[in-house]
C-alpha positions in Angstrom: 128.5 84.4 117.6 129.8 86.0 121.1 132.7 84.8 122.2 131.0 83.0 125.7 129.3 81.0 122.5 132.4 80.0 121.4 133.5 78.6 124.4 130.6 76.4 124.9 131.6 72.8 125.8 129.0 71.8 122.9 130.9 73.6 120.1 133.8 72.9 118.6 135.4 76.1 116.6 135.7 75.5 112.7 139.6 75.6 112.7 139.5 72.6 114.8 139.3 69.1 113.2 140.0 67.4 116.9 140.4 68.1 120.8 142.0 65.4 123.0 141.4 65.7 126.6 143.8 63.6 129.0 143.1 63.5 132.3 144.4 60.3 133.3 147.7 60.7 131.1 147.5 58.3 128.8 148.0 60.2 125.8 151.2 62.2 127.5 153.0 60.1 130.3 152.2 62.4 133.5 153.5 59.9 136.1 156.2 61.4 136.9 154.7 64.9 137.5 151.9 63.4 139.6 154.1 61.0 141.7 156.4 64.2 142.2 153.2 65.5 143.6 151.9 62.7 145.8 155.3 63.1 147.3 155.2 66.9 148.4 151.8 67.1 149.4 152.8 64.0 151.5 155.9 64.5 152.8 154.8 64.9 156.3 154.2 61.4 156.4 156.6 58.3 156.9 157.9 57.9 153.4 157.3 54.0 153.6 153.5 54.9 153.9 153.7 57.6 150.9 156.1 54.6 148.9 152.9 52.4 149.1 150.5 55.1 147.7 152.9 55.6 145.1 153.3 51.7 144.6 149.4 51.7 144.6 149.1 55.1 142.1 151.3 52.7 139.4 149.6 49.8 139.9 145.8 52.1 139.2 147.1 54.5 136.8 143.6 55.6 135.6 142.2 56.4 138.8 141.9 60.0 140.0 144.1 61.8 142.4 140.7 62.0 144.9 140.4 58.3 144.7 144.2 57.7 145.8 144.2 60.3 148.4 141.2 58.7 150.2 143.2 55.1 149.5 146.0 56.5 151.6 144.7 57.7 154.6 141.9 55.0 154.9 143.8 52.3 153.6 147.5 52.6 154.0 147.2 55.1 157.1 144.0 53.6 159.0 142.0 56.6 159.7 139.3 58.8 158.5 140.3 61.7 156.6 137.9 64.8 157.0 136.5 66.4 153.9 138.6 69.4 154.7 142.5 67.3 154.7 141.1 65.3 151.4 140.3 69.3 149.7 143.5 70.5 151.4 145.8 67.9 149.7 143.9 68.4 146.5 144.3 71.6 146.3 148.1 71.5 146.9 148.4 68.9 144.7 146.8 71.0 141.6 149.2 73.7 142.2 152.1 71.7 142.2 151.4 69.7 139.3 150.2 72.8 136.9 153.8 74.5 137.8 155.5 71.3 136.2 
């Protein structure tokens, strides 16, 4: 077996008896790290409007980061983000939460 086999999403190497993924951070509470985030990617923006995304990231734990950046600008902000601000701010945010 090569090792680009081994990698394969479809196997699982022998040594392994289980592999948890956790995106949404149930299995390791990553609140903190993504709020952190939410705050520096946002902190060009009147903190009572970045307080309510952070109120509304609590409140929908599970959903994804692209989800919550499209709730703040249309929702909390008023205004359509363009595809490049929403891939901006993910970006950022990616960075600053694999640091921490």
């Amino acid at each position: 077996m090569t090792i680009k086999q081994s990698l394969s999403p479809f196997m699982i190497p022998q040594y392994l008896d289980a592999i948890f993924w956790d995106f949404d951070g149930v299995l390791i509470n990553s609140n903190s790290i993504r709020e952190m985030g939410f705050e520096k990617v946002l902190s060009d923006y009147p903190k009572e409007k970045v307080e309510a995304l952070l109120q509304f990231h609590k409140a929908n734990g599970g959903l994804s980061r692209y989800v919550k950046f499209r709730h703040f600008f249309e929702n909390i902000l008023g205004e359509k983000p363009t595809a490049e601000k929403l891939f901006n701010c993910h970006l950022v945010f990616r960075k600053l939460c694999k640091k921490h």
